[in-house]
Wavefront OBJ file of the C-alpha trace (Angstrom):
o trace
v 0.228 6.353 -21.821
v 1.222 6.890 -18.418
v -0.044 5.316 -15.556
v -2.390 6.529 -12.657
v -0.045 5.817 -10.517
v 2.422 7.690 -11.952
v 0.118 10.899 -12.969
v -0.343 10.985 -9.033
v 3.121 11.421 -7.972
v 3.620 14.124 -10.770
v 0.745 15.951 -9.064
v 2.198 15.503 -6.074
v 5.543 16.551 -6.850
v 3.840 19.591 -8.376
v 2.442 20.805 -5.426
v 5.986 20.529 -3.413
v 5.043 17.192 -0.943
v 4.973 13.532 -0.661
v 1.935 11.415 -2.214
v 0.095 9.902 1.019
v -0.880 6.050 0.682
v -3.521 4.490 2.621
v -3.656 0.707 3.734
v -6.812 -0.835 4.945
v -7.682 -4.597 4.659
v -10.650 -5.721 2.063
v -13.902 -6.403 4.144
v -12.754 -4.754 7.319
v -14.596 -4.031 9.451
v -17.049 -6.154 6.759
v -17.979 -5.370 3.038
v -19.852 -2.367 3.521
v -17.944 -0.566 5.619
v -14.524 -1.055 4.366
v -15.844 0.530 1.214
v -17.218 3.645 3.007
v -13.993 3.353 4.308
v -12.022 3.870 1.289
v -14.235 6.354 -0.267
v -14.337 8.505 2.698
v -10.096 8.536 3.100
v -10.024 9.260 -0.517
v -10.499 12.682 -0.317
v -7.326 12.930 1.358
v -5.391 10.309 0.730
v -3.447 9.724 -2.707
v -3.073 6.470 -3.216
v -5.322 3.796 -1.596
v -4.125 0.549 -0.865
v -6.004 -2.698 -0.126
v -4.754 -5.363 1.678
v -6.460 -9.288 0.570
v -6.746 -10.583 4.173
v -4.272 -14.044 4.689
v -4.751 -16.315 7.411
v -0.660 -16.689 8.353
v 0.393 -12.708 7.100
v 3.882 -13.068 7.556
v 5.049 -9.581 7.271
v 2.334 -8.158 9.273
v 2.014 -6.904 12.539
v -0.548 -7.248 15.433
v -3.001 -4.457 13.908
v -3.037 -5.522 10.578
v -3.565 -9.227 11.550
v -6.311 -8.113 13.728
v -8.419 -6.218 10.680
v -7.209 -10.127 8.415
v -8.849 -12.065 11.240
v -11.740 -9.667 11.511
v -12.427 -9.566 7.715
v -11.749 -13.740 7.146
v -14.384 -14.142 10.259
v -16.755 -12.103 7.987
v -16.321 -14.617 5.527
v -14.070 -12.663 2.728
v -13.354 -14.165 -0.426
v -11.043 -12.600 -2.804
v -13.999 -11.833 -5.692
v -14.943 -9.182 -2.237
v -11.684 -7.350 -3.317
v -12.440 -6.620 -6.850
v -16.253 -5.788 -5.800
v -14.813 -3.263 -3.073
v -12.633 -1.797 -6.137
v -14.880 -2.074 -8.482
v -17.560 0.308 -6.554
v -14.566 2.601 -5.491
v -13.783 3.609 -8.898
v -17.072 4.742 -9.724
v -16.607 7.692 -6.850
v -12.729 7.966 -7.488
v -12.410 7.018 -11.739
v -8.417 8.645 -11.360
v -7.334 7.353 -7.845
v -5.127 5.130 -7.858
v -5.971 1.469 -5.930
v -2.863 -0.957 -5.239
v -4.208 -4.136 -4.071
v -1.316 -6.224 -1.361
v -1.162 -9.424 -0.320
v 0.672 -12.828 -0.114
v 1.671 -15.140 -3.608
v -0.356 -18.093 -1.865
v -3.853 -16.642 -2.351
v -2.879 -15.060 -6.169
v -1.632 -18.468 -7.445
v -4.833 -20.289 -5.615
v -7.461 -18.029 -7.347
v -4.814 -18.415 -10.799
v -2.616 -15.588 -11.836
v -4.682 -14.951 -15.374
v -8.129 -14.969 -13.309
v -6.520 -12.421 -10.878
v -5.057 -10.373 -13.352
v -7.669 -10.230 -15.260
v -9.917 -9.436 -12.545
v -7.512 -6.656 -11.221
v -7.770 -5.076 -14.510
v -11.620 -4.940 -15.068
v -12.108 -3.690 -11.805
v -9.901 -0.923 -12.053
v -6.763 -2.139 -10.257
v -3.743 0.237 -10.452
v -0.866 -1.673 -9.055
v 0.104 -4.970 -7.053
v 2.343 -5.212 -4.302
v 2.895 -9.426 -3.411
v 4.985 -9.042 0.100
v 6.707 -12.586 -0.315
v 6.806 -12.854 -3.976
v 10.807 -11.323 -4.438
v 12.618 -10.640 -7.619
v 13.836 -12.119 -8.950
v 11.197 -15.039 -8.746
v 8.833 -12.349 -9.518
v 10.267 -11.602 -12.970
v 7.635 -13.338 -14.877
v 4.212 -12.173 -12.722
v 5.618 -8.714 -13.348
v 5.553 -9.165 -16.611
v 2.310 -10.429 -16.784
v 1.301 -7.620 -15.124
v 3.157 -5.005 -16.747
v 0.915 -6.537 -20.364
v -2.078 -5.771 -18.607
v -0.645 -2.214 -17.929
v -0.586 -2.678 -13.939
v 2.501 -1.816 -11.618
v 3.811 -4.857 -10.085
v 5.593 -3.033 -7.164
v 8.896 -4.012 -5.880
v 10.285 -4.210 -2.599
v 13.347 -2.906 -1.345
v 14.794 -3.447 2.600
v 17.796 -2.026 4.775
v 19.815 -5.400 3.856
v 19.108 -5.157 0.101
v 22.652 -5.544 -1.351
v 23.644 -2.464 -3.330
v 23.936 -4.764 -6.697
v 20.543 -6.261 -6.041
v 19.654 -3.043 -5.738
v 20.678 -1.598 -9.066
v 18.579 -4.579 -10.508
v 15.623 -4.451 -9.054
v 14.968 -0.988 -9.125
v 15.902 -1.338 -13.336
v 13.040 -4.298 -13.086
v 10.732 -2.263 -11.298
v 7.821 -0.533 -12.824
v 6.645 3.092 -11.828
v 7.007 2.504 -8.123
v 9.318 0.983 -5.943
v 8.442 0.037 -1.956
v 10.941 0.386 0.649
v 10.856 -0.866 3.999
v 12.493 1.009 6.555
v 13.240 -1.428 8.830
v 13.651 -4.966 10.118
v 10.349 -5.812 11.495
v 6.711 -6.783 10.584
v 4.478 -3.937 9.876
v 3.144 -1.512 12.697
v 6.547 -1.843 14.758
v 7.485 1.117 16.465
v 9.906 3.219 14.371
v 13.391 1.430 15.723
v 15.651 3.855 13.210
v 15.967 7.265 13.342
v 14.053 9.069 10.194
v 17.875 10.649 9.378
v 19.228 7.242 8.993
v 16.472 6.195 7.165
v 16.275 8.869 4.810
v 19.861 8.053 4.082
v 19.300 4.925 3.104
v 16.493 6.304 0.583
v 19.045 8.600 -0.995
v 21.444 5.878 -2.186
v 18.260 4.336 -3.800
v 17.297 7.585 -5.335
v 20.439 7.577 -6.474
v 20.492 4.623 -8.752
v 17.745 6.101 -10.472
v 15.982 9.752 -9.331
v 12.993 9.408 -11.544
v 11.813 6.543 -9.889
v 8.821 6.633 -7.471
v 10.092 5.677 -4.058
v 7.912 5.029 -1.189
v 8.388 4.290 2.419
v 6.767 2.187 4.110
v 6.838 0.208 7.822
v 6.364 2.255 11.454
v 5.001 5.222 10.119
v 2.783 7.042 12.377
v 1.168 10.965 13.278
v 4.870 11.361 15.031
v 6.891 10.350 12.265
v 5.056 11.442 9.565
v 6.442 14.788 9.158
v 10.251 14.044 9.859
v 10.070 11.725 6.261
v 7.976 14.532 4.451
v 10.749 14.476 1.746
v 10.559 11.573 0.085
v 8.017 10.645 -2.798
v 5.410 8.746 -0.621
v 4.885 7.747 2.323
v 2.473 4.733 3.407
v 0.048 4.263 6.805
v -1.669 0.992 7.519
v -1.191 -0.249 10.791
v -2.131 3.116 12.714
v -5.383 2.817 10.346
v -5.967 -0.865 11.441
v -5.160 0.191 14.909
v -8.209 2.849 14.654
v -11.063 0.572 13.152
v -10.258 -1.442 15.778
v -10.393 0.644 18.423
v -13.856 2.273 16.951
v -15.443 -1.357 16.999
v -14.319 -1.830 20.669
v -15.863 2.064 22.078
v -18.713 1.350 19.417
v -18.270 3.981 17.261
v -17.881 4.399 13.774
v -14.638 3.411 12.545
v -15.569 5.803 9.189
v -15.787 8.989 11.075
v -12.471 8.029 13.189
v -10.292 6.878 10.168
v -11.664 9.977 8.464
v -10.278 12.620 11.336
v -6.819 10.549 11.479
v -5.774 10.638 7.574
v -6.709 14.123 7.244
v -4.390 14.664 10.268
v -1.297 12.765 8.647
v -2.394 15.021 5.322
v -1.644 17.652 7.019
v 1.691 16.754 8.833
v 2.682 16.457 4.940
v 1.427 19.218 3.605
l 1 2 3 4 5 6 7 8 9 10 11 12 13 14 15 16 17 18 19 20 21 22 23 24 25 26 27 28 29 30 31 32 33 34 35 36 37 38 39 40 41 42 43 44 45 46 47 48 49 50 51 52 53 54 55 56 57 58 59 60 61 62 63 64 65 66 67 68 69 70 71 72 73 74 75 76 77 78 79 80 81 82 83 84 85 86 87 88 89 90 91 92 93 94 95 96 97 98 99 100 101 102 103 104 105 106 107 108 109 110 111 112 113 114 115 116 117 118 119 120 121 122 123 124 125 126 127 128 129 130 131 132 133 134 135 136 137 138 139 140 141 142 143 144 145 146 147 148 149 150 151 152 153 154 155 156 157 158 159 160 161 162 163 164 165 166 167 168 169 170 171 172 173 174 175 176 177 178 179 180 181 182 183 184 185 186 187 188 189 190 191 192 193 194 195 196 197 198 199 200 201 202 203 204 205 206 207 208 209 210 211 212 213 214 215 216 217 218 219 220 221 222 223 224 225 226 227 228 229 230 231 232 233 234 235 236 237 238 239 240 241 242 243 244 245 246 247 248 249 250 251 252 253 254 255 256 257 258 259 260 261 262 263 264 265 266
């Protein structure tokens, strides 16, 4: 049977554009709203993605650490995640949630729990930012048995043999990050040279979902529109945050700004 994920970027492929993939962080701006959040996005976004806030996020940017600090002040536990999920899927039964986040706070709340947590809740896929392959290997397995999409991560400096081998480990997605930098860094390589570099991974294996992910904004948006997905988070962080500061609802905001980047896309 195939996956959610994987019905989603047939339909998108279908209708001639990339899949658009949301990231917001669990409990931001608190429980409530980061729910409203997601359900309001949904109707334009593809895939949702929801970040488990980390205290030391070592692949995130200013933004994104702002919405962790902002959701750990709130007093988030993980159990908030799989509530938050749990709720979405009763709106959105098909849309596909990826959950991301760091090893540290998987292996403290123990890999079965988590997994099977992820599953009852209606968890698509996981992406774990500092959990690479191969250490990975065997969480992706255990995943894979519980018929979720561990998702693998691919960067500038991968090394083409590496390469070939992770994308033949990978499951029905595969992340790339198009540049050196943390999340929400301004775009420092030209979308051409980028989308070279996702050609020669295409090019191991064209079937395979590939994403990109990293300094994607309203600007840049359009100039990537050919490749399979394409994923926002900081510019989303960026907005609740902004909201909160003018007092306004960060709901109605994030709502006009993905059904802006839909259309760039489209």
């Amino acid at each position: 049977m195939k996956s959610e994920i994987q019905l989603t970027f047939e339909n998108c492929k279908r209708e001639n554009r990339p899949a658009l993939l949301t990231y917001t962080v669990a409990s931001d701006p608190n429980k409530k709203k980061s729910l409203q959040i997601i359900n309001s996005i949904a109707k334009y976004a593809d895939i949702i993605e929801l970040g488990f806030p980390h205290s030391t996020p070592v692949g995130d940017g200013g933004q994104i650490q702002t919405s962790s600090n902002r959701a750990i002040k709130n007093g988030f536990k993980m159990r908030d995640s799989f509530q938050i999920v749990n709720k979405f899927k009763k709106n959105y039964k098909n849309k596909p949630v990826i959950l991301m986040g760091y090893y540290n706070m998987i292996y403290q709340y123990g890999e079965n729990k988590f997994l099977k947590d992820c599953k009852k809740s209606g968890v698509s896929g996981i992406i774990c930012v500092d959990l690479p392959w191969p250490e990975n290997k065997d969480f992706a397995k255990k995943c894979k048995n519980k018929s979720i999409n561990f998702i693998q991560l691919l960067a500038p400096t991968t090394t083409k043999d590496r390469m070939r081998k992770i994308v033949r480990d990978s499951h029905d997605m595969v992340y790339y990050i198009s540049m050196l930098s943390t999340t929400g860094g301004k775009l420092k390589v030209s979308p051409r040279r980028i989308l070279e570099n996702y050609k020669k991974i295409k090019r191991i294996n064209s079937r395979k979902n590939l994403v990109i992910g990293f300094g994607i904004t309203e600007k840049t948006i359009k100039s990537l529109k050919s490749a399979d997905g394409l994923v926002v988070g900081s510019l989303l962080c960026k907005t609740i945050t902004n909201s909160l500061k003018m007092r306004q609802n960060p709901v109605t905001k994030l709502d006009k700004v993905v059904y802006n980047l839909k259309n760039k896309i489209l």
